[in-house]
C-alpha positions in Angstrom: -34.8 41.5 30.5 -31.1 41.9 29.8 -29.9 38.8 27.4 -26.5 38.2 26.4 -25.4 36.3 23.4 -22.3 35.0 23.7 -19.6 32.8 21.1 -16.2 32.0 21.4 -14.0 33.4 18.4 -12.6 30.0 18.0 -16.1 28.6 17.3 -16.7 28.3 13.7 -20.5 27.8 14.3 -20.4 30.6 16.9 -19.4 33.1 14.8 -21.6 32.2 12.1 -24.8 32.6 14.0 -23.2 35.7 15.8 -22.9 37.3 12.3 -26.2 36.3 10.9 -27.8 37.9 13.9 -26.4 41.0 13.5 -27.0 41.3 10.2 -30.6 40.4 10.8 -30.6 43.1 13.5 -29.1 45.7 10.9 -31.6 45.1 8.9 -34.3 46.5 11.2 -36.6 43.3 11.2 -39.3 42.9 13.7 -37.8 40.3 16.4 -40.0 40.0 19.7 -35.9 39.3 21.0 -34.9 42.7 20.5 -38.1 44.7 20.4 -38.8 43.1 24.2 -35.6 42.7 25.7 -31.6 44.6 26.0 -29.5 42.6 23.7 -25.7 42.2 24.5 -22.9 40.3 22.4 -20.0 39.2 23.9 -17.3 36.6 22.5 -15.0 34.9 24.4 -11.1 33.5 23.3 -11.7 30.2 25.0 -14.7 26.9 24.7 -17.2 27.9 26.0 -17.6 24.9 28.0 -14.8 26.2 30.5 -16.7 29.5 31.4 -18.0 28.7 35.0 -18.2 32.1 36.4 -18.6 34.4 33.2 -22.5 35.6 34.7 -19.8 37.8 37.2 -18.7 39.9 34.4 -21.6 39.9 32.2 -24.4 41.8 33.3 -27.4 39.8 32.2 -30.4 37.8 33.1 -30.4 35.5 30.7 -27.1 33.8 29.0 -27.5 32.2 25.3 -24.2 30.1 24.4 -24.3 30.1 20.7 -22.0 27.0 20.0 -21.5 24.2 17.5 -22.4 20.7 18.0 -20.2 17.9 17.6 -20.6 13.9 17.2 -19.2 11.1 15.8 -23.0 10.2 13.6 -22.1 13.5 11.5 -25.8 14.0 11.6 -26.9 17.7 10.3 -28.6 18.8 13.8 -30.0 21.7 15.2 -30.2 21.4 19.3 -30.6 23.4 22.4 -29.7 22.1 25.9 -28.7 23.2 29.4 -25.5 22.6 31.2 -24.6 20.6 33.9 -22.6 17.7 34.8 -24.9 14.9 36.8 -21.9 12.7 37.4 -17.9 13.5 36.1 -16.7 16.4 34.7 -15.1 15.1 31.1 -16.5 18.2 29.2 -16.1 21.4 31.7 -17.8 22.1 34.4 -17.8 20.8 37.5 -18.6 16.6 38.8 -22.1 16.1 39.9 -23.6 20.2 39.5 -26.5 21.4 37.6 -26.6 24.8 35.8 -29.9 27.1 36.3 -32.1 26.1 33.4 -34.1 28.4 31.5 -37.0 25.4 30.3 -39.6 27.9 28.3 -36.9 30.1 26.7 -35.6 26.3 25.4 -39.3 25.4 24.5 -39.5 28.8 22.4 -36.3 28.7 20.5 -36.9 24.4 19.8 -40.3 25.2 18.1 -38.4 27.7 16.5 -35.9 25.9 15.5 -38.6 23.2 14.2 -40.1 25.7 12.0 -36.6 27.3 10.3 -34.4 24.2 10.0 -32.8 23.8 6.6 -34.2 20.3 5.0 -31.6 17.4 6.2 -31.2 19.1 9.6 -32.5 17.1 12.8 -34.1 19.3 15.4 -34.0 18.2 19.3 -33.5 18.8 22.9 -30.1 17.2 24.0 -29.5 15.7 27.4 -27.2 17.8 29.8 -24.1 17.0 29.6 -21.1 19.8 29.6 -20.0 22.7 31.2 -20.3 25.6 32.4 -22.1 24.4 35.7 -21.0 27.5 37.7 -23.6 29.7 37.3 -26.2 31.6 38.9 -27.6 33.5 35.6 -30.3 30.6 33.9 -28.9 30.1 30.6 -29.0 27.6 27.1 -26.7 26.3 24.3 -28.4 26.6 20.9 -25.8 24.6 18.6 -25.4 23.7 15.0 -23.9 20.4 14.2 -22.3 18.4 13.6 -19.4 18.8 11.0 -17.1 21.7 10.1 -19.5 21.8 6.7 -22.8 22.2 8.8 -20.8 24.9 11.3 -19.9 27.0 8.5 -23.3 26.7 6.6 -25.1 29.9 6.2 -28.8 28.8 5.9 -28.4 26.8 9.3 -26.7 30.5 11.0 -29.4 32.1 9.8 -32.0 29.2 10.6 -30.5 29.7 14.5 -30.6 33.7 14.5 -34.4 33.8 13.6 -35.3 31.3 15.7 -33.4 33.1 18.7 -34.8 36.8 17.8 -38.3 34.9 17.3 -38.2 33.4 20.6 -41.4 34.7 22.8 -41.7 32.5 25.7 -45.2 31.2 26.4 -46.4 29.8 29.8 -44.9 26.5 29.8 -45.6 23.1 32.0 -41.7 22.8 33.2 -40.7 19.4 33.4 -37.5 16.8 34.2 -36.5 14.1 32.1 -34.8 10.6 32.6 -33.6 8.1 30.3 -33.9 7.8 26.1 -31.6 8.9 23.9 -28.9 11.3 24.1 -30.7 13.6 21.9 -34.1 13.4 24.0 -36.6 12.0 21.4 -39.0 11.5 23.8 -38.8 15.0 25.3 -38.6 16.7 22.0 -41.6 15.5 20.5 -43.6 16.4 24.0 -42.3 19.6 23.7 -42.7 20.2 20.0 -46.8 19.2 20.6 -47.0 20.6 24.0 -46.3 22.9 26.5 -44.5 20.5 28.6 -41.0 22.4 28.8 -37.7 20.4 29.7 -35.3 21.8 32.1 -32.6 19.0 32.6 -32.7 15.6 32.0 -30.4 12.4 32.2 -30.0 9.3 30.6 -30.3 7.0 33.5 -33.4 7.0 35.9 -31.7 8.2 38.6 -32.9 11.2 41.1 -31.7 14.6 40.4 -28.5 15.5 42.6 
């Protein structure tokens, strides 16, 4: 499978896992991610909630967004989502248009991500709710939040880079989610003691569009 990796240079937290993985890479480790798949980096001037299209000039199956989080709690967080916008479009994207998840490759780097967090940090799913929605490659965020301090911190780059070049996905039970929290309590801890693998989810119990 052909992965790309991709940051925006303008992304403090981008940057910072993009540099831990390729030093982990230079290192020669053992990661399943680059023993069992073509690896690609890419980085982009712009958010990378505003890059609907970008699977037409990057040759890949499988998109990773390597992002920072932000929020007004400040909470240390370590998260992976899909995009999509399930009513406006406030964050990039498009109104009312679903991204192609990727629910097991998720499910792998979130136990990951469980295993590798530096103490204080919060681990979970989030609900979908940014941009980019126009794709047709499936595809992720894995962010750290969710202050300029946590961006920058090295353990939590380096926590994200393992748990990407860890990731081996396992057959998964791929499910949809409505209503809880915006960072998907419920789902996270089904997926963190289960197969049960969450695709997209929203807030309200309403019907997928």
């Amino acid at each position: 499978m052909r992965i790309a990796l991709i940051n925006s240079q303008q992304d403090v937290a981008g940057v910072n896992i993009k540099n831990h993985l390729q030093t982990l890479l230079a290192a020669g480790g053992r990661w399943p991610l680059a023993e069992q798949h073509e690896l690609t980096f890419y980085e982009v001037a712009g958010r990378l909630i505003h890059q609907d299209l970008i699977d037409e000039k990057v040759d890949a199956d499988l998109i990773l967004f390597i992002s920072r989080h932000a929020s007004v709690h400040q909470t240390p967080a370590l998260t992976v989502h899909v995009t999509g916008n399930y009513e406006g479009a406030d964050l990039g994207g498009e109104p009312g248009r679903l991204a192609p998840a990727a629910p097991a490759w998720m499910h792998a780097i979130l136990g990951n991500l469980a295993a590798r967090a530096p103490e204080g940090y919060r681990v979970s799913y989030e609900v979908t709710h940014h941009g980019p929605t126009e794709l047709s490659t499936p595809s992720l965020f894995v962010e750290i939040g969710s202050t300029a301090t946590e961006w920058a911190d090295p353990a939590a780059g380096r926590a994200v880079a393992e748990s990407i070049l860890a990731a081996e996905p396992q057959e998964t039970i791929n499910l949809l989610g409505f209503g809880g929290t915006h960072y998907a309590v419920r789902q996270t801890d089904i997926a963190l003691s289960s197969r049960g693998a969450f695709g997209t989810w929203s807030r309200r119990g309403r019907s997928v569009p």
